[in-house]
N, C-alpha and C positions, 0 to 999 in steps of 0.2 A: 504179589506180596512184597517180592524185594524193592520194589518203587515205591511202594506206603512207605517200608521202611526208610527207606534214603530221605524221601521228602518229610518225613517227622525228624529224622533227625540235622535234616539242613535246617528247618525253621527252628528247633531247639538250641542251635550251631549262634543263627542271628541274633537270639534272644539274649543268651548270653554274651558275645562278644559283643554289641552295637552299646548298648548302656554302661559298659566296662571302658571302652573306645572315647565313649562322646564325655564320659568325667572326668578321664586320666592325660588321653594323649591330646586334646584338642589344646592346641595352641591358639592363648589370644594376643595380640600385637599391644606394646606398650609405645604410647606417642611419648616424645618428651621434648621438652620447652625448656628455657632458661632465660632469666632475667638478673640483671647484674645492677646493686642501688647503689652509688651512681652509676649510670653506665656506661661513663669514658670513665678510669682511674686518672690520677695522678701518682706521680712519683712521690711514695710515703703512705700514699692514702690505704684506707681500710675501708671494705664492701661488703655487702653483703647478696649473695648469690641466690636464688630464689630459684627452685628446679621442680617442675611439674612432671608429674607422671601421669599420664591417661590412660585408659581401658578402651580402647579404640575396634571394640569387637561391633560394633552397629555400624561402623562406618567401614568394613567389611562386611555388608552383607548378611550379616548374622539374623536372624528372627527374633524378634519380640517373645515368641511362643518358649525359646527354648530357656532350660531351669537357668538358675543362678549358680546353681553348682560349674557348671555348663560354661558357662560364660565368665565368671570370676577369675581374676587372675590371682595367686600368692607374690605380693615383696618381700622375699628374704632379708636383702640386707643392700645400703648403697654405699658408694666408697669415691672420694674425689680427691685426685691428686695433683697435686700443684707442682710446680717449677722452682729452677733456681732463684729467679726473678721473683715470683706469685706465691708465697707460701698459702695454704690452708689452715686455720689456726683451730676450727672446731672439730668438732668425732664425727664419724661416720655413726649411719643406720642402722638397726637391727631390727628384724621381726614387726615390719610394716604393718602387717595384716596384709586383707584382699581387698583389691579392688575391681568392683562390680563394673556391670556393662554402662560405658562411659563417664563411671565415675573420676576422680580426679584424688591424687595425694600429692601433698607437696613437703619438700625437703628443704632446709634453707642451711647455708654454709656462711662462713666469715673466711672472705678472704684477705690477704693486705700484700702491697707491692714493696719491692725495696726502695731506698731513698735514690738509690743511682740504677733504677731502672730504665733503658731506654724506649724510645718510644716506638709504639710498632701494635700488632697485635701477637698476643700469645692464646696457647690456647691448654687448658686443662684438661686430663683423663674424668670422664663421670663413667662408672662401674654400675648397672642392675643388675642382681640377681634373684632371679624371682622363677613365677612358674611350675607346674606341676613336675615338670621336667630339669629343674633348676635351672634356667638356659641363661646365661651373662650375657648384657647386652652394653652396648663400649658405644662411646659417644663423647666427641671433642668439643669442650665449650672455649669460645674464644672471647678474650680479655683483651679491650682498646686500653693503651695507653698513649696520654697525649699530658706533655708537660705545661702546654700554654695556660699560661696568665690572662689576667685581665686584659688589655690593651688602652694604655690613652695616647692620646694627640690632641694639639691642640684645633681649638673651634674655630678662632677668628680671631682676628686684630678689635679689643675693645674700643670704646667710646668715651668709657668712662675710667675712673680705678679699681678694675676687676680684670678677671682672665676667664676664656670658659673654654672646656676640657670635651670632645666625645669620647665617651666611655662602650666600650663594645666587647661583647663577649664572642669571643672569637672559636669557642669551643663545638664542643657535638654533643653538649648535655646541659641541662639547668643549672646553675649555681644561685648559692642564696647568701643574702647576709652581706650584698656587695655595698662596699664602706671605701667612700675616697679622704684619703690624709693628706692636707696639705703641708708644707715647710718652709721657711726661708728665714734668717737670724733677722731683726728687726720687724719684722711683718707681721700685723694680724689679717689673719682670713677671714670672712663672714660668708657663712658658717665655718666653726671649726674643723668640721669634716661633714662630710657630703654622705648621706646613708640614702643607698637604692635601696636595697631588698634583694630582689627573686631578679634574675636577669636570665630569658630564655636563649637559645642558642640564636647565633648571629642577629643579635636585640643589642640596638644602640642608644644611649643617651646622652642628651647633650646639658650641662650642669655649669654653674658660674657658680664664681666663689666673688667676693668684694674682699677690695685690697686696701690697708691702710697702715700710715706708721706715723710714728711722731716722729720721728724726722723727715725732713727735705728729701725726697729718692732724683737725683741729679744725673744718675747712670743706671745702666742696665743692672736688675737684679735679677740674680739667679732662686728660681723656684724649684723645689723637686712635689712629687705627686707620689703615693702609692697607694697601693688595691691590695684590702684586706677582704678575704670572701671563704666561702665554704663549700667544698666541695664534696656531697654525700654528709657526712661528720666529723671532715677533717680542715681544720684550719689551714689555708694558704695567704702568705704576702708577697707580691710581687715586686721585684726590685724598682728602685726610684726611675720614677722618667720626669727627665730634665726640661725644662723651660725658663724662657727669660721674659721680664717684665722691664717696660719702659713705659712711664706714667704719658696719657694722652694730655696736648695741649689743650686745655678749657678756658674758657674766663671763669670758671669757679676755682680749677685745680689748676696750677703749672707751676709744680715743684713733686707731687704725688701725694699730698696731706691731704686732707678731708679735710675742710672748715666745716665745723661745727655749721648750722643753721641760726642757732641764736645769734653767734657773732654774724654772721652774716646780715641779719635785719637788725643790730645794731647800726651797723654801719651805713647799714642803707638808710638809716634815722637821722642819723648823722650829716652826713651829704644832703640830706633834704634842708637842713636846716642852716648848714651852711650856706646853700644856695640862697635860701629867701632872705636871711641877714644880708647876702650881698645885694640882693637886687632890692630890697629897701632899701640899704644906705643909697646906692644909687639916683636912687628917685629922691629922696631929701636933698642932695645936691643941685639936681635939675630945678626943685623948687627954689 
């Protein structure tokens, strides 16, 4: 009789601890991811930080069969903290909700760098707290910074009156909106400025400008170049890079002017007709 009783009350014992157990203290594992727009900074620049959180209980083993109560996890609240360098400009999380078996919630931050940040990587506090247990979960996101600019150099020794430039992005992330300036006092450029676009990382192009003045160019002229571009949402301009131009000797050009075209088959109208006056008169004289 006293073993019926033990054993009713062992399985009365399971009954209630195992469904008490499997809702309260099961812990489910939280993945987490981070993505940074852009994702090299500049110095100055403003980001925006994109932070996933997953329910990673399937990819533990877990059973399909078991409830959602079961398997869900609570997000309390997230918290990110920034640096001397990195400030974090928006609020923190509260009161997520749950997230189900390999569901996904995501958190997005604004962060922005100082203007005299150097370069390197840093890296920020991310804070979860979540779980039936309330359990904090600490995890270091790390922040490139890289000051580089566009980059030009010159192409080659022209032909003509022009100059051409390769242009390369020397960076570890997309930049967009890349726009070359040309300068020099007496000069006009064609085109006024040079618009690429989207230039992906170490992506080079090679770009000519035409060169022209109304004066005579007899000596070296000094050219500068700059790179206006954008990076994530923030406007960058790169300091001038210097080149010299010296016009190529042509039978068109050998002073650095453009002649017009019209004047040119003037001229050549010209000379025709002076020839054949000459070589008429000639032949009246032989007669």
């Amino acid at each position: 009789m006293k073993a019926h009783t033990l054993a009713a009350a062992a399985l009365l014992l399971v009954l209630v601890i195992v469904p008490a157990y499997a809702s309260y203290d099961y812990h489910m594992p939280v993945n987490i991811q981070a993505t940074i727009t852009p994702s090299v900074l500049m110095p100055g620049d403003s980001a925006v930080m994109a932070i996933e959180m997953q329910n990673g209980a399937a990819d533990y083993g877990v059973g399909k069969e078991a409830t959602g109560m079961i398997l869900s996890t609570p997000i309390n609240s997230t918290t990110l903290s920034g640096t001397d360098q990195i400030k974090v400009t928006s609020s923190d999380y509260k009161d997520l909700g749950m997230i189900g078996p390999d569901d996904k919630v995501t958190v997005y931050y604004k962060i922005k760098a100082s203007d005299d940040v150097p370069n390197g990587t840093y890296f920020l506090d991310f804070n979860v707290l979540g779980g039936y247990d309330m359990i904090q979960i600490n995890r270091k996101i790390p922040v490139q910074i890289d000051s580089s600019p566009v980059s030009l150099a010159r192409a080659e020794v022209p032909t003509k009156p022009s100059i051409s430039l390769n242009v390369a992005n020397p960076r570890g992330n997309t930049i967009n909106a890349v726009t070359i300036k040309p300068s020099a006092p007496g000069v006009r450029f064609s085109p006024e400025e040079y618009y690429i676009g989207t230039m992906e990382p170490d992506e080079v192009f090679t770009i000519n400008f035409g060169i022209d003045s109304d004066r005579p160019i007899n000596s070296p002229v000094k050219l500068n170049f700059t790179s206006v571009f954008k990076n994530g949402e923030t406007w960058h301009q790169s300091g001038a890079y210097a080149s010299s131009y010296i016009p190529p000797k042509t039978d068109n050009n050998t002073n650095g002017i453009l002649m017009p075209a019209g004047i040119i088959a003037v001229l050549a109208v010209l000379g025709g007709t002076a020839y054949l006056y000459r070589r008429k008169k000639a032949s009246n004289k032989q007669a």
